[in-house]
N, C-alpha and C positions, 0 to 999 in steps of 0.2 A: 504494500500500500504506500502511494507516494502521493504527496501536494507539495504545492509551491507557495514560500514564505514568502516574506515581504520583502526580500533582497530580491527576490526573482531566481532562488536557489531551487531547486529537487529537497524536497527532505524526506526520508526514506524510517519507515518505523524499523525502530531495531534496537530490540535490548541488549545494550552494548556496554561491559562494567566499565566505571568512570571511578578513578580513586585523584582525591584530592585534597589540598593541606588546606587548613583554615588555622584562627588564631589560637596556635597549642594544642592541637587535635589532626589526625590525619581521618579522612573519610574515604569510605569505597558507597556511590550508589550507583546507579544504573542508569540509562539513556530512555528516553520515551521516544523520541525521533532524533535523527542526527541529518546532517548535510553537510556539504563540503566544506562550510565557511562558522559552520556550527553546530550547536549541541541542547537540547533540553537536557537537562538531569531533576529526577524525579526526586524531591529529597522533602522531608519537614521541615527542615532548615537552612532554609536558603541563606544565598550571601548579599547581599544590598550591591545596587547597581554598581555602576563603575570601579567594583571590586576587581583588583587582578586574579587572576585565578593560575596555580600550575597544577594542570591536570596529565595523569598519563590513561589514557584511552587503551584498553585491550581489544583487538580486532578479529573476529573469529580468524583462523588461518595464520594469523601472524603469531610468532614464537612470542617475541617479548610486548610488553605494553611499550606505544611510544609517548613519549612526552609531546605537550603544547601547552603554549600559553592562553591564553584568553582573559578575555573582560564579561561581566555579567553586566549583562543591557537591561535585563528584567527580571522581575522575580514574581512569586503566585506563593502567598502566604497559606497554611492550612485553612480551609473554610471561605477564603475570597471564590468568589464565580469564576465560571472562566475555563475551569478544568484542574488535574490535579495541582497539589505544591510542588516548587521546584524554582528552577531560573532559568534561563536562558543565557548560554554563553556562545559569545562570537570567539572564534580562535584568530589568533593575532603571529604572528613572527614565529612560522614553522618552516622545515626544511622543505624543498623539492621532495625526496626522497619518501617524507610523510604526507605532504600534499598528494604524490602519486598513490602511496596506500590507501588513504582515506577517499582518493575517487574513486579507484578500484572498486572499494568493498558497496560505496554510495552504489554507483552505477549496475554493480553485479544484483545488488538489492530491488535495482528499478526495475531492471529486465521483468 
C-alpha cells in the first residue's frame, strides 16, 4: 500500500524497527510508513518539532542497521485526532550509499 505525502514522495507502509537516542534514554520503535526522504515512527512519546534526531533504520535484507540523521517536523500526541502517536521525521545528510538502500527497499515495497 502506497500514497503520496506532501513532498510529492511514495511513502510505502512498512514496519520497519527504528532505534533512537533521546535525552538519556536510547529507544527502539517501529515505522508506520516510510519514504525516501522520511519516516513516521509510531511511539507514545514523541520528540517536539525541530528536534534533531540520530536514528539507525534496520532494512529487511540488509545485514546491519544504517544510520541517519533527521529532524522531526511533526508530532501526534497520544489521544490528538488525526491517527496514531508518533512524529514524523525528514532525514537530512545521508550517504549515497544509504540513499540507494532506502530507495531500493521504498520502490521494491511499491511494486
Amino acid at each position: 500500500m502506497t500514497e503520496q505525502n506532501k513532498r510529492g514522495q511514495t511513502r510505502v507502509v512498512a514496519d520497519v524497527k527504528v532505534d533512537y537516542r533521546t535525552i538519556g534514554t536510547f529507544v527502539t520503535d517501529y515505522t508506520s510508513n516510510l519514504s525516501k526522504g522520511g519516516v513516521f515512527v509510531k511511539t507514545s512519546l514523541p520528540l517536539e518539532p525541530g528536534e534533531q534526531v540520530r536514528l539507525r533504520v534496520t532494512i529487511p535484507g540488509q545485514e546491519l542497521p544504517f544510520p541517519l540523521n533527521g529532524v522531526v517536523r511533526w508530532n501526534r500526541k497520544v489521544g490528538e485526532e488525526g491517527g496514531e502517536a508518533g512524529m514524523g521525521i525528514e532525514f537530512s545528510d545521508f550517504s549515497d550509499e544509504m540513499k540507494t538502500s532506502l530507495a531500493q527497499f521504498v520502490d521494491q515495497i511499491h511494486q
